[in-house]
N, C-alpha and C positions, 0 to 999 in steps of 0.2 A: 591829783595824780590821775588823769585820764587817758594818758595814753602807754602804751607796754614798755617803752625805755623806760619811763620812771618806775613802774610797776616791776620791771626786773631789777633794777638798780635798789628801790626801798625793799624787796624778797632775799636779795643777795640771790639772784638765779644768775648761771654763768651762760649767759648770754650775749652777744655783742649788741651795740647800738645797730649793727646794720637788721639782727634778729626782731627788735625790737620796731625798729620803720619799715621794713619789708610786714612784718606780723601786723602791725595798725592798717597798712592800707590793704593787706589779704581780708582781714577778718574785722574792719569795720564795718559791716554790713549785717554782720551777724550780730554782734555786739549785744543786743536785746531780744534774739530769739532764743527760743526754747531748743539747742542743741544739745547733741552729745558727742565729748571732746573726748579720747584720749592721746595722753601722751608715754611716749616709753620711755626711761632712763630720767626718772624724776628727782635722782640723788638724795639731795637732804628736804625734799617737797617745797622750797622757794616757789618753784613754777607754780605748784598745785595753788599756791596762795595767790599766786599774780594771776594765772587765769580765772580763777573765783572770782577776785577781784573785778577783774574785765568785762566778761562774762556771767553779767548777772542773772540768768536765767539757763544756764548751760547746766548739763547733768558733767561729771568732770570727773575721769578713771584716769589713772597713774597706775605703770608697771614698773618696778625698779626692785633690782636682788642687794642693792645696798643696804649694809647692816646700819646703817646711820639715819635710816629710817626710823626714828624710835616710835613708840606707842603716842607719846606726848605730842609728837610730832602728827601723827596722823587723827589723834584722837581732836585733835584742833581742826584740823581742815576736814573732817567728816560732819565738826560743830558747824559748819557750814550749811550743811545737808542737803550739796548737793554733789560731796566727791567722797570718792574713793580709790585708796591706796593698795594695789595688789602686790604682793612681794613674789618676786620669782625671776626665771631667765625668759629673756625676749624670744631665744629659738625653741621654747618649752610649748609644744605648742598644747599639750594639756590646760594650761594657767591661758595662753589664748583663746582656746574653746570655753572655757569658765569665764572668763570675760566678758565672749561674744554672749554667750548662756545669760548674765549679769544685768545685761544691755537689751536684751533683746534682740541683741542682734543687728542693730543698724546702726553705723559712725557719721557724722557730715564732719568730723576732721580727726586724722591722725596724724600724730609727730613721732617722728621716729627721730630720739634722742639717745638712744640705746647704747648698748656694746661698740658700736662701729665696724662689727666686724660683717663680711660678706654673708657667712653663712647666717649670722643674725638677723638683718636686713632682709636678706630674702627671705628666710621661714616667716618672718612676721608679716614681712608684703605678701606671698604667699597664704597665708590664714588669714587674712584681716580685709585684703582689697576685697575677694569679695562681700563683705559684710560694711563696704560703703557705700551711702547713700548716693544717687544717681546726682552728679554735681558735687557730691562729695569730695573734699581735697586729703591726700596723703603727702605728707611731708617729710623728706631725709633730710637730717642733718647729718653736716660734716663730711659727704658725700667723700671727699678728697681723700677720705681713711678707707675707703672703700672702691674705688672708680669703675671695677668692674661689677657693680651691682647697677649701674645703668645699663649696661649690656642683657643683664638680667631680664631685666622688668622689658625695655622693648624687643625682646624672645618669647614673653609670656605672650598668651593669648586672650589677656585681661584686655575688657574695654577701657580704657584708657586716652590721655591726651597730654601732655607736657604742657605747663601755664605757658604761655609766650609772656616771654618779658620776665618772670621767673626760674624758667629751668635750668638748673645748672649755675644759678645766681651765685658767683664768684669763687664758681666748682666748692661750693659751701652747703648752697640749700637746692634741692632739688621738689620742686612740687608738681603735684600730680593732679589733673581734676580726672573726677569717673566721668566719662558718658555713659550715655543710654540708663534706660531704668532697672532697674534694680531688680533680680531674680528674689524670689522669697525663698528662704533657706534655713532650715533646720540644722541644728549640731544635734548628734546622737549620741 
């Protein structure tokens, strides 16, 4: 199982095969660095298990307010030792700032599998882009539940860039790389 369709299909993560092949050729290169991944809307933690999997050297945080998170559930993929399951909502941006707090502070990839809803999306891009590493990628799923949260993000005044050949990939996934270097940044 080396590549992420298998790896979401043996998780049971609800992902499509195009998640899957678009995710292998994004994040092939990373594959054996030492990152830090999170993703938001982790459901039953399938993903947390298939990025682990992948991602053998990744440090790997999951946000998701699903009660089907169980203990068991988490207390496996923490067996890991290198993830972690945060419980709460995506627009909280309290449990975002304890995160960034968690990490130190700096992502080279976020997914944002979340709520779907606008005001979601933004608070989270909102708290989170800047505490991505410069080349760092931000990913929306499902974009289509959402359409005016692209209007959003090219309003902000984030450094930013839309992947070419990516963005808006089948009004489904939208990803994002950072420019420029990264401000050093404290949560208080």
């Amino acid at each position: 199982m080396n590549n992420l369709k298998s790896l979401f299909r043996h998780h049971n993560v609800q992902k499509s095969d195009i998640h899957g092949d678009l995710y292998d050729r994004i994040f092939h290169t990373m594959r054996d660095k030492k990152i830090v991944f999170l993703e938001i809307g982790v459901y039953q933690g399938g993903s947390m298990r298939a990025w682990s999997d992948y991602f053998s050297e990744a440090a790997i945080y999951g946000l998701d307010n699903y009660a089907a998170i169980s203990k068991d559930i988490s207390e496996e993929i923490e067996n890991v030792g290198r993830a972690v399951i945060f419980k709460g909502q995506q627009e909280d941006e309290k449990i975002l700032k304890r995160i960034i707090d968690q990490v130190c502070g700096i992502f080279d990839v976020i997914i944002d599998d979340g709520g779907h809803q606008s005001l979601q999306i933004e608070t989270s891009f909102k708290v989170l882009f800047p505490f991505l590493a410069s080349d760092g990628l931000y990913i929306i799923e499902d974009l289509h539940l959402a359409p005016q949260t692209i209007e959003f993000i090219e309003s902000s005044d984030l450094n930013y860039k839309f992947c070419e050949g990516y963005d808006n990939f089948d009004k489904d996934i939208c990803v994002i790389r950072k420019k420029g270097a990264i401000k050093s940044q404290k949560i208080h």
